[in-house]
C-alpha positions in Angstrom: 14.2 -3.5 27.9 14.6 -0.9 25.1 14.2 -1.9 21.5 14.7 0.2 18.6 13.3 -1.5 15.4 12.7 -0.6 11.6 9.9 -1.8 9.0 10.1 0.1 5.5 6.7 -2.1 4.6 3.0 -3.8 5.1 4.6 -7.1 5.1 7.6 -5.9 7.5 5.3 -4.4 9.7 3.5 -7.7 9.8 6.7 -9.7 10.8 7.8 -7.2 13.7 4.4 -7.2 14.8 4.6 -10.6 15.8 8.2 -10.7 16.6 7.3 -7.8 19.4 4.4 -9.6 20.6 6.6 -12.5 21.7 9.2 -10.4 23.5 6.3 -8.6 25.6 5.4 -12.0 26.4 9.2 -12.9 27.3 9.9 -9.6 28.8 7.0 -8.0 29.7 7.3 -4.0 30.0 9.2 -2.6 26.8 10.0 0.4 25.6 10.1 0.8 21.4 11.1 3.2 18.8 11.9 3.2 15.6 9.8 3.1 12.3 6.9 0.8 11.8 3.1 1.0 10.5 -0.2 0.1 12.2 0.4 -3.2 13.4 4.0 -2.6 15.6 2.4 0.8 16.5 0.0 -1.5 17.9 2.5 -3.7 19.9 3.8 0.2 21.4 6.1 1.2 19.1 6.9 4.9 18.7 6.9 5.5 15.2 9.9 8.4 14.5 8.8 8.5 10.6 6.2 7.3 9.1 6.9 3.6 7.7 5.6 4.7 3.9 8.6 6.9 3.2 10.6 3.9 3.4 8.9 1.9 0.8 10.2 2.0 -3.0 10.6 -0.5 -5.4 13.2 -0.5 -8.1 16.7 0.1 -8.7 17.0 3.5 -9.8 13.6 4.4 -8.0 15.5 3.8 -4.9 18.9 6.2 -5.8 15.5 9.0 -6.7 14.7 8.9 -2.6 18.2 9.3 -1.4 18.0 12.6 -0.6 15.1 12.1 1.3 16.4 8.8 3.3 19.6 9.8 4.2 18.8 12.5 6.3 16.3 9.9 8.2 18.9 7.3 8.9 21.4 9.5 10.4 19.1 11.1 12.5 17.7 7.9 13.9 22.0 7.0 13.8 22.5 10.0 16.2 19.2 9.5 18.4 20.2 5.5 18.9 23.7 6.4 19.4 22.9 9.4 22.3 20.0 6.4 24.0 21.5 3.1 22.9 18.6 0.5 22.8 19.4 -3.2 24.4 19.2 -4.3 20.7 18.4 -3.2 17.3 16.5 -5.2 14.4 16.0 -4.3 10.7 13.4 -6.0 9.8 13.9 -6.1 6.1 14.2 -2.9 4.1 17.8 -4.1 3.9 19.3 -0.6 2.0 18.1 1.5 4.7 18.2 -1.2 7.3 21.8 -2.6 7.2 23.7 0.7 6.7 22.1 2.2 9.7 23.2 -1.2 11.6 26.9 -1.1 10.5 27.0 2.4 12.2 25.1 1.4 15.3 27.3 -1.7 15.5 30.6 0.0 15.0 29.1 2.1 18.2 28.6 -1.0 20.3 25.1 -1.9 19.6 24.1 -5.3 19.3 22.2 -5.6 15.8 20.3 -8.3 14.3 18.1 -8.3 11.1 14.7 -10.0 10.3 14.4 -11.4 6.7 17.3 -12.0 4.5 18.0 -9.6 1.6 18.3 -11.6 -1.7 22.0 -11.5 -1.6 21.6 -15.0 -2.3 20.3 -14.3 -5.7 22.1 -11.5 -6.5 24.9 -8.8 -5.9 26.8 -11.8 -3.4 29.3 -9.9 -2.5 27.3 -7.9 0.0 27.4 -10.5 1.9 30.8 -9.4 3.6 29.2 -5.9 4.4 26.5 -8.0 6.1 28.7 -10.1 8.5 29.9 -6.2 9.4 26.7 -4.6 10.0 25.0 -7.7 12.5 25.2 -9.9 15.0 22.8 -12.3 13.8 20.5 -12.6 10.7 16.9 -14.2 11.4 15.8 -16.0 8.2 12.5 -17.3 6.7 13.3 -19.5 4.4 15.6 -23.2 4.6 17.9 -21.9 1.5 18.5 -18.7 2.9 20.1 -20.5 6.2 22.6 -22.6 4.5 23.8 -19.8 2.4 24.6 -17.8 5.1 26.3 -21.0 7.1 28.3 -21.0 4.0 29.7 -17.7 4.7 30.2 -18.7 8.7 27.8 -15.2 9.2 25.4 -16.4 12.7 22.0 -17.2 11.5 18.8 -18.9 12.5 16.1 -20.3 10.5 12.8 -19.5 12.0 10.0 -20.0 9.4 7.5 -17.8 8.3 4.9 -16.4 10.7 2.3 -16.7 8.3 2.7 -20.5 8.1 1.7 -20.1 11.4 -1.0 -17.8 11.2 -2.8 -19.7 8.2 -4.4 -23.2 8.7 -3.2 -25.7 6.9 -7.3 -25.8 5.2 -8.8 -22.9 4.2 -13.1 -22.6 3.9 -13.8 -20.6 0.9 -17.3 -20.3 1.5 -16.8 -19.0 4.9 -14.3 -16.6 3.0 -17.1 -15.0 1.0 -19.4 -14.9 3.6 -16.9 -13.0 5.7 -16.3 -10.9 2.8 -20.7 -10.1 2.1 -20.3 -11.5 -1.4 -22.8 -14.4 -3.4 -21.1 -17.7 -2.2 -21.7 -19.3 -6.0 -19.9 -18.2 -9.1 -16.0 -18.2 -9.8 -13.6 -15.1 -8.5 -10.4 -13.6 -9.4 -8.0 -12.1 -6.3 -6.1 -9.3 -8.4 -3.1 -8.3 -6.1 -1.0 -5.2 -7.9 1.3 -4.6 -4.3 1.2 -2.9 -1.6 3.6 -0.5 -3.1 2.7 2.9 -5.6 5.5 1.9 -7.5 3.9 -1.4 -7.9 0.3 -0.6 -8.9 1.9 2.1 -11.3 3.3 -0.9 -13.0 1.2 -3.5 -12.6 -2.6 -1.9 -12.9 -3.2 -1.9 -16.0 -1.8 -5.0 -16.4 -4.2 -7.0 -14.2 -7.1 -5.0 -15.5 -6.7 -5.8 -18.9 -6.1 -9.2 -17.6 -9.2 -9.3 -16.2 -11.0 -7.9 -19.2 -9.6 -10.8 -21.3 -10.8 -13.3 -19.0 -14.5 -11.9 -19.1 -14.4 -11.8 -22.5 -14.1 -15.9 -22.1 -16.0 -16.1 -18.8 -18.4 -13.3 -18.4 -20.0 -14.1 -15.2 -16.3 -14.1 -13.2 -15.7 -11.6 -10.5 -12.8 -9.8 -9.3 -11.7 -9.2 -5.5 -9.0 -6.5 -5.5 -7.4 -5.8 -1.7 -5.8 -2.5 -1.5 -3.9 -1.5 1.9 -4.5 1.9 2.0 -6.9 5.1 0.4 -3.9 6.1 -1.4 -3.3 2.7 -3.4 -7.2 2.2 -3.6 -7.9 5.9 -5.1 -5.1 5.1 -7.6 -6.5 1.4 -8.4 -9.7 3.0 -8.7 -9.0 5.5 -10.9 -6.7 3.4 -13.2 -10.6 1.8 -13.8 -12.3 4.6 -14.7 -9.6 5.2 -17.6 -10.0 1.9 -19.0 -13.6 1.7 -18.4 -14.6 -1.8 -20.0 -17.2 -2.8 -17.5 -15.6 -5.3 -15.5 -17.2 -6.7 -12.2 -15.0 -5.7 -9.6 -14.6 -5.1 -6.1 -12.4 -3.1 -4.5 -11.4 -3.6 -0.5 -9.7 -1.7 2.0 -6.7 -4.5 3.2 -8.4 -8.1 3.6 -5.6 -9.8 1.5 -5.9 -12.8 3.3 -9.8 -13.0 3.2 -9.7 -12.2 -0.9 -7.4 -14.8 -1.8 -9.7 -17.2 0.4 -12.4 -16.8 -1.3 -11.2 -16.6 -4.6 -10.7 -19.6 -7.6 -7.2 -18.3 -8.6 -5.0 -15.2 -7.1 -3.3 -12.9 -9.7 -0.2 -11.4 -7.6 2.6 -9.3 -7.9 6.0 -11.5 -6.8 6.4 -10.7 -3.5 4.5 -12.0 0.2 1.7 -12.1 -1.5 2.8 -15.3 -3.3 4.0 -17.3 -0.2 0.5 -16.2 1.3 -1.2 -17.5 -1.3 0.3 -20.6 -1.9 0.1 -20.8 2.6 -4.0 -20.4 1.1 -3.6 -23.1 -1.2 -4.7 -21.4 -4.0 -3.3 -21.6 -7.7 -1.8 -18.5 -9.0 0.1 -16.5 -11.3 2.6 -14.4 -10.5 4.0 -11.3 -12.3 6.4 -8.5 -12.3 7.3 -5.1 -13.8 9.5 -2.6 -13.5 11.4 0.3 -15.2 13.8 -1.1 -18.1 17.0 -0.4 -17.0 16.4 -1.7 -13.6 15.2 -5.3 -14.6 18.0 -5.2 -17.0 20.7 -5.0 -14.3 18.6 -7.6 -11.8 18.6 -9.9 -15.0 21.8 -9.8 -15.3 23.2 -10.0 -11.4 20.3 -12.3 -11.0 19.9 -14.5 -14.0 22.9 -16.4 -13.0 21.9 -17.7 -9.8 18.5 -17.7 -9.5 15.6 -19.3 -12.4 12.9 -17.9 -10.5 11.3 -14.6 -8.4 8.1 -16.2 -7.4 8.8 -17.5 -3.5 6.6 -21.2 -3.9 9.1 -21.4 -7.1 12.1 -20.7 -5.3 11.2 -23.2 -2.3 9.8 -26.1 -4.6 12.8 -26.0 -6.6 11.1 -25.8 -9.5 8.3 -24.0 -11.9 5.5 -24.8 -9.6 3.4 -21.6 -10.5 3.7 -19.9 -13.7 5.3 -16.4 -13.9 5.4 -13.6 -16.2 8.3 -10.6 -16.3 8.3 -7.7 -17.9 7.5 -7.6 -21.4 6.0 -11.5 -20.6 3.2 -9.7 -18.7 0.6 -9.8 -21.1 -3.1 -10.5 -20.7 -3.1 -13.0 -23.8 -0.1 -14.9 -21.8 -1.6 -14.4 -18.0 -4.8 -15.2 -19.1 -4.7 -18.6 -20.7 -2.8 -19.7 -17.2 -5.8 -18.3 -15.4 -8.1 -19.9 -17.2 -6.4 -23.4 -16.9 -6.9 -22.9 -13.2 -9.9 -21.9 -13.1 -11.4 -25.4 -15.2 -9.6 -27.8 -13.6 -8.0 -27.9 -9.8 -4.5 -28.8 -9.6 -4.2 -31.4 -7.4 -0.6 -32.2 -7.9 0.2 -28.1 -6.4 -2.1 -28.5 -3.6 -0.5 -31.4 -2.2 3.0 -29.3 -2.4 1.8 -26.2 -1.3 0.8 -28.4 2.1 4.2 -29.7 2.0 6.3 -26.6 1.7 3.5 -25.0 4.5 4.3 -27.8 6.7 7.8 -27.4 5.8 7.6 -23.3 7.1 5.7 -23.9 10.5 8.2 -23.6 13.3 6.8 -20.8 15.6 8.6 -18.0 13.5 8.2 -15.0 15.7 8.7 -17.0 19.5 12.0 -18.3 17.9 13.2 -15.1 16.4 12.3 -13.6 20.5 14.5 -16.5 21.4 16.8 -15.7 19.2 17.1 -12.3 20.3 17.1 -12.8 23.7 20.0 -15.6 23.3 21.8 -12.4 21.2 21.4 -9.6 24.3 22.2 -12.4 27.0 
């Protein structure tokens, strides 16, 4: 079977990782290409591009890469066209995913995606240029299925892989021993993204952050996991200017293990946030971007969506606190963080075990089935 597939991210690559995994198990032999980091690359997929140049955050920082992108997609158009694959699957990166598919489609390719695009919280009416680019949509989340069902556009709910991957307890001590780090004291996970675009916003943030909490607490640590030497040489030098003295370690990667051995998780809105509520651990999420982009999400968003963080947006309700744009202070973040880190919230730990429970279905065997029941 040939399978051409396309992660723009860390957390895409992650998902098709898995999803791969369980069609070698199905299938056996495959042949892949497409675009993907270290973890499909891993499952024997040819990466064409490498999977960085796909990832951008932002409105207008998006329309700044055109240029660049365009180019990419209709090669990998022509190239799929010429050798047509048995099926190909966007896995997120919907921009640069779905367009390609419409084309590939309109040529006779069967197409599915892997993870919705927020059409459900804003710009709706993509929703019709959807249903003409696939065959089926694979979603992660239970809202995301009935609002395509609405629409009559083929979809299957298949949870989140990391609710499978992540036990339903989590040992913190066996975190920080994993880690090398003194199993007493408290500890702050700072998570800035995965994303330049996203530490260039949200650095400075969480370092001051953190130098507000010492100020109150001056024996906390801080765990920062960075996923590459570019992201951890720019994290790293965003230190040096601020130079207050904080107690800090940086990592390469180790999200998961950070966040396990940490009190409280600082994140930026994203994966990160379903990961660590799957952890259990109380957080506060926040988010920055340029001006006129969050003024145009605002505004398409606002009206059908209260929330960005993902443990928000399943509960149904303000279940973590979060803080936007001009919200993202340290002397609003901090008093949050500190509540946390006095007193456990019992009350979110028993929800973050029910919306876990609520995610575990097997995510990447029933996206294979799914995609085998698509090609048959």
């Amino acid at each position: 079977m040939r399978i051409a597939i396309i992660a723009g991210e860390a957390s895409g690559d992650l998902l098709g990782a898995g999803l791969l995994e369980a069609l070698r198990e199905r299938y056996g032999t495959l042949e892949i290409e497409g675009i993907g980091g270290p973890q499909m690359q891993a499952q024997g997929c040819v990466s064409l591009y490498p999977m960085e140049r796909l990832s951008v955050i932002g409105l207008f920082e998006a329309f700044g890469r055109l240029p660049e992108l365009l180019p990419v997609r209709a090669k990998l158009a022509r190239r799929f066209l010429e050798e047509p694959p048995d099926v190909f699957i966007g896995v997120d990166a919907p921009d640069f995913n779905l367009a390609l598919s419409r084309r590939l489609r309109a040529g006779g390719i069967t197409t599915a995606h892997y993870v919705s695009p927020s059409v459900w919280a804003w710009r709706r009416y993509r929703v019709k240029k959807i249903a003409r680019s696939i065959d089926l949509m694979m979603v992660l989340f239970p809202f995301e299925a009935e609002f395509y069902r609405q629409h009559d556009l083929p979809v299957e709910f298949v949870g989140h892989p990391l609710a499978d991957q992540i036990p339903e307890s989590v040992d913190m001590h066996a975190a920080r021993q994993a880690l090398g780090i003194p199993i007493e004291g408290q500890y702050v996970a700072l998570l800035p993204g995965s994303r330049m675009s996203e530490l260039k916003f949200l650095s400075s943030t969480m370092i001051e952050t953190a130098h507000w909490l010492t100020m109150r607490y001056p024996r906390l640590r801080f765990l920062v996991p960075l996923v590459d030497h570019q992201t951890k040489t720019y994290f790293r030098e965003a230190l040096d200017v601020v130079r207050l003295g904080l107690d800090i370690t940086l990592f390469d990667g180790r999200s998961r293990e950070v966040m396990s051995a940490c009190d409280v998780v600082l994140t930026a809105s994203g994966t990160a946030s379903l990961e660590a509520m799957l952890l259990k651990r109380p957080m506060v999420v926040i988010y920055r971007t340029t001006a006129i982009s969050y003024a145009i999400l605002k505004r398409w968003v606002g009206v059908n969506i209260p929330y960005v963080a993902l443990p928000n947006l399943l509960a149904g309700t303000e279940l973590v606190p979060e803080f936007l744009q001009q919200a993202a202070v340290p002397e609003k973040i901090g008093p949050r963080l500190l509540e946390f880190l006095r007193e456990p919230n019992v009350p979110m730990h028993q929800t973050f075990t029910d919306l876990h429970r609520k995610l575990k279905r097997g995510a990447s065997i029933r996206a294979a089935n799914a995609i085998a029941e698509l090609i048959s």
